[in-house]
Every structure is written in C-alpha cells, then in structure tokens.
N, C-alpha and C positions, 0 to 999 in steps of 0.2 A: 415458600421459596418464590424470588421473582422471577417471571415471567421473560425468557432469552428474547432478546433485540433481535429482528432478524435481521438488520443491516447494521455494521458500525463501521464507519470511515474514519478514520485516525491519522492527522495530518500533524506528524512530526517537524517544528519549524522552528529557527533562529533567526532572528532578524529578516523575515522574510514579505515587509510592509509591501516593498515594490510588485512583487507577482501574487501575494494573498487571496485577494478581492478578485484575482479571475481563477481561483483554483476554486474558491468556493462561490463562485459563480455558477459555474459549470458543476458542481454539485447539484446545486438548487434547480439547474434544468435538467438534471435526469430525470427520465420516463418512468423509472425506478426510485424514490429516493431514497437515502439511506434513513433510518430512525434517527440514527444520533449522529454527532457528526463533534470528534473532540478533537479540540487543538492542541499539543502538549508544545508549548511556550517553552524553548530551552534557556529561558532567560536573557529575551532578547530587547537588546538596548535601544530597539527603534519602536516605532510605533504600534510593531506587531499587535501589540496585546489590547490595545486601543481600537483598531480595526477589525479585532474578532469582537469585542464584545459591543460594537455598535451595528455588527450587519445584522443588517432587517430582514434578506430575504430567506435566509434559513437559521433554526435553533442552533446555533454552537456551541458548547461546554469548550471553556479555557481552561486548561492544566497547566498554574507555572510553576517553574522551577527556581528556587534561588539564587541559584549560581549554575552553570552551565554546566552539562553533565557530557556533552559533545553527541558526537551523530547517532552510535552505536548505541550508546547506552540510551537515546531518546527511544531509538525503535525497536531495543528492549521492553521501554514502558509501554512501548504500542500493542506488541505481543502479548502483553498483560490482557489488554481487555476479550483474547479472542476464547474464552468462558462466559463472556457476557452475551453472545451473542451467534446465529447460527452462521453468519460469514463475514467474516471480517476483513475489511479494505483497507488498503496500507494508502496514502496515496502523499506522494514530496509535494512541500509548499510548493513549488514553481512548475507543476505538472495540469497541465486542465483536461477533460474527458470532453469526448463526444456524448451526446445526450443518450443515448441507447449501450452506454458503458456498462451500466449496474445490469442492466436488463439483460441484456448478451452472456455477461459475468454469472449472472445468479442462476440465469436456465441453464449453463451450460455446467454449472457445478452439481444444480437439480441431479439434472440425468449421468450424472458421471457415478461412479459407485465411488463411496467414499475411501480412507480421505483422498481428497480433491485439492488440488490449487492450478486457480485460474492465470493467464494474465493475456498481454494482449501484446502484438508490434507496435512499435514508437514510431510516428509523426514527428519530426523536427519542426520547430517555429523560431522564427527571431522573436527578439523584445516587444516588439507591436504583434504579435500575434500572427503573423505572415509564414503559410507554412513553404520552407526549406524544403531542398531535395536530402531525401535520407540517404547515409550509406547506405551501401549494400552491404548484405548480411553475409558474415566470413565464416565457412566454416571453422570448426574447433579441430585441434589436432588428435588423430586418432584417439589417443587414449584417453582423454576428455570427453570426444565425444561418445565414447564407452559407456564412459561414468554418466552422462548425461541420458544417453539411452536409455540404461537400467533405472536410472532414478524416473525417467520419462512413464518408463513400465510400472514403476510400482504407484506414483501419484498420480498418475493420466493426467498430463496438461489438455488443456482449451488451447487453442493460442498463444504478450507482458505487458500495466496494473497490475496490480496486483490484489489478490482477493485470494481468501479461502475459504475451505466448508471447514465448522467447527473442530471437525474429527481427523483433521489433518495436525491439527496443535498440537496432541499430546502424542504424537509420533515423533517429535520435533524435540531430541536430548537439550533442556538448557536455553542457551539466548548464544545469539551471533557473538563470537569472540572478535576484540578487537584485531587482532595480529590477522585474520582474514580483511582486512578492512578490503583493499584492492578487487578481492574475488567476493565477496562476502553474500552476494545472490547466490552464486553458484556454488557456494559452499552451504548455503540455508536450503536451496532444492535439495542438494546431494544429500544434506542430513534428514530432510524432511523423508527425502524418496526412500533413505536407510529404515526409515521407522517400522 
C-alpha cells in the first residue's frame, strides 16, 4: 500500500490564467508546503493549462477534463483525493494564502481530536493584490446559527481555507449537491458536522 501524502492542495480551476500564477505562488511560499499540489483543469479554454505545466517553482499534477463538468462537480473530483492523504486543502484558483497558512491549518487540526476541519477568515484584495477593507461579519439568523453551533460542536472548527484532517471525510454522506449551489459551504459543514 502507498504511503498517505500528508499535505494535498487541490486547486479546482476554469479558465483561471489571470489569477493562477499567484495562487500558486503563494503555495510555493508556505512555511508548510503542501506534498502535492493538483490542478483539476475544468476544461479551460485559456491558457490555464499552459501556465500549470510550465511553473517552475512548485511540482503541480494537471487534471483535465474534456468538456466542462462545472463548479460543483469539479470540487466533487477534489474530495476525491481526501483518501490519499492525511489533510487535505481545497483552495479556488483566484485565492492566495499568507505564508504561515498550511502551518497554522495543520497544527491546529494536529491538536483538535478528530474529524477536524479547519479554515480561516478572508482578507479582501483587489486585482493588483491590494488588500480591501472586509465586511463585517453578520450574524446568522437564529436558527442557523443553531445549526451551525451544533455542527461547530461535533467538527471543532479552527478559525475559513479550507483544509481537513482525513477522518473528517468519511463522515461526509456523498458529494455537495448541485441544488445547494448558493449555501453549498454551509450545507457541506452542516453535513460534515452530522457525521
């Protein structure tokens, strides 16, 4: 049997040449770095898939797809690999990390008893990299944040990235349905935290 990956970052992307090169950028500088680091290519008509298999500074596996399979079903394939490996990182083409991301993410899932999933608060940037002031963070309406509490209680969050400890996966009925598209995080905690 092979030997689990203990880091795999899985960058779901379509046509995503403009912001690529600093998502995986900002991989290659963590303090942390991930083992593998795959792109699942939704068949995209730009450059995308040119730009993964010429960057230099980290190994990337390219996954393309034929024809476009769209968002959900991409981060379906994503959830695929979290068997191969002991925490597995979700992270959107157009997202970049602070260097101490992995690092923060993987101690703090260490000491959590499992399953675990991590993530972290968002940073707004414009186009050039310029960070934005963030909204403020609203709360949820009672009965949501109900359901978020309990799901809170049974997964112990860190901090949102996204990342998890292996043994959070198979608590996890299925793959994200499309018809959640709109809530579809909050519906994958809720399911996760049911497990």
């Amino acid at each position: 049997m092979n030997e689990l990956s203990r880091i795999i970052s899985v960058i779901p992307v379509y046509n995503g040449e403009r912001f690529l090169t600093a998502t995986l950028d900002s991989l290659a500088a963590q303090t942390l770095k991930p083992d593998r680091v795959i792109v699942l290519d939704d068949a995209s008509t730009d450059d995308t898939a040119q730009l993964v298999e010429a960057y230099q500074p980290l190994k990337c596996e390219l996954v393309r797809s034929k024809q476009n399979q769209g968002l959900f079903n991409n981060f379906n394939r994503a959830l695929g690999y979290a068997t191969e490996c002991v925490f597995l990182h979700y992270i959107c083409a157009d997202d970049v990390l602070l260097p101490d991301f992995m690092q923060r993410m993987c101690d703090a899932l260490t000491e959590a008893p499992a399953p675990s999933f991590s993530y972290c608060l968002p940073e707004f940037i414009d186009k050039d990299g310029n960070l934005l002031e963030s909204p403020s963070v609203k709360s949820a309406p009672p009965r949501h944040g109900q359901r978020v509490a309990r799901a809170a209680q049974r997964v112990r969050f860190t901090n949102a990235g996204r990342c998890a400890h292996q043994d959070a996966w198979p608590s996890v009925p299925g793959t994200v349905p499309h018809r959640h598209a709109p809530r579809s995080g909050l519906h994958f905690l809720l399911r996760l935290g049911q497990g």
